[in-house]
N, C-alpha and C positions, 0 to 999 in steps of 0.2 A: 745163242742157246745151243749147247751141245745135246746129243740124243745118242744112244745104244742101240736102234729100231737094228739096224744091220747086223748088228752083233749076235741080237735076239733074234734075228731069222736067222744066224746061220744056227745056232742053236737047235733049231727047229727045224732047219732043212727047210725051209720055207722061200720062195722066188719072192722078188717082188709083185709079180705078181698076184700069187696067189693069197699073199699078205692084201693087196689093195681088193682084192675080190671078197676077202673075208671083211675088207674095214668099208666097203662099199664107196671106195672112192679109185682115180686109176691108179695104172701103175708109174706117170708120170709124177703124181703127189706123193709118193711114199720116196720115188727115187728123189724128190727135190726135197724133203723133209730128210731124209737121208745127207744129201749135200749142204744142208744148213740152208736154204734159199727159202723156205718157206714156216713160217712158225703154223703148226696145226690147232685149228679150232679148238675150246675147250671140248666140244664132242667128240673129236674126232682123237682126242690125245685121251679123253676114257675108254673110248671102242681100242685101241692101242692097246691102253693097259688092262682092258679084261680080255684080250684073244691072247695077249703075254700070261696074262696070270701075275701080271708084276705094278706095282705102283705108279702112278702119272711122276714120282720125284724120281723112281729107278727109271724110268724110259727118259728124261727129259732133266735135265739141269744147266741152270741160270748161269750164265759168265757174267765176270764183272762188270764188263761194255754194257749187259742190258740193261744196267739200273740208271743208265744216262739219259 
């Protein structure tokens, strides 16, 4: 699954950290959702997309591998 999370903080000016402070998780989880190693919970990928302002499909899209 690829993701935009990085993109959309620099957008914002935003650290990882202070993205995982607003999504109430560390700044370890955002850096590994960031590197693709961790897929985020369905809560955790709408807390995402309303501190974005942006949709769970703009933060977040499927690659072909994952329908395996």
């Amino acid at each position: 699954m690829r993701n935009n999370l990085k993109v959309e903080r620099a957008k914002r000016n935003l650290t990882q950290a202070a993205l995982a402070e607003r999504a109430q998780v560390s700044r370890q989880t955002i850096n590994a959702i960031e590197l693709g190693k961790y897929v985020p919970s369905t809560l955790l990928a709408l807390r995402l997309s309303a501190i974005f302002e942006r949709s769970v499909n703009e933060l977040f899209e499927l690659e072909a591998g994952d329908w395996d």
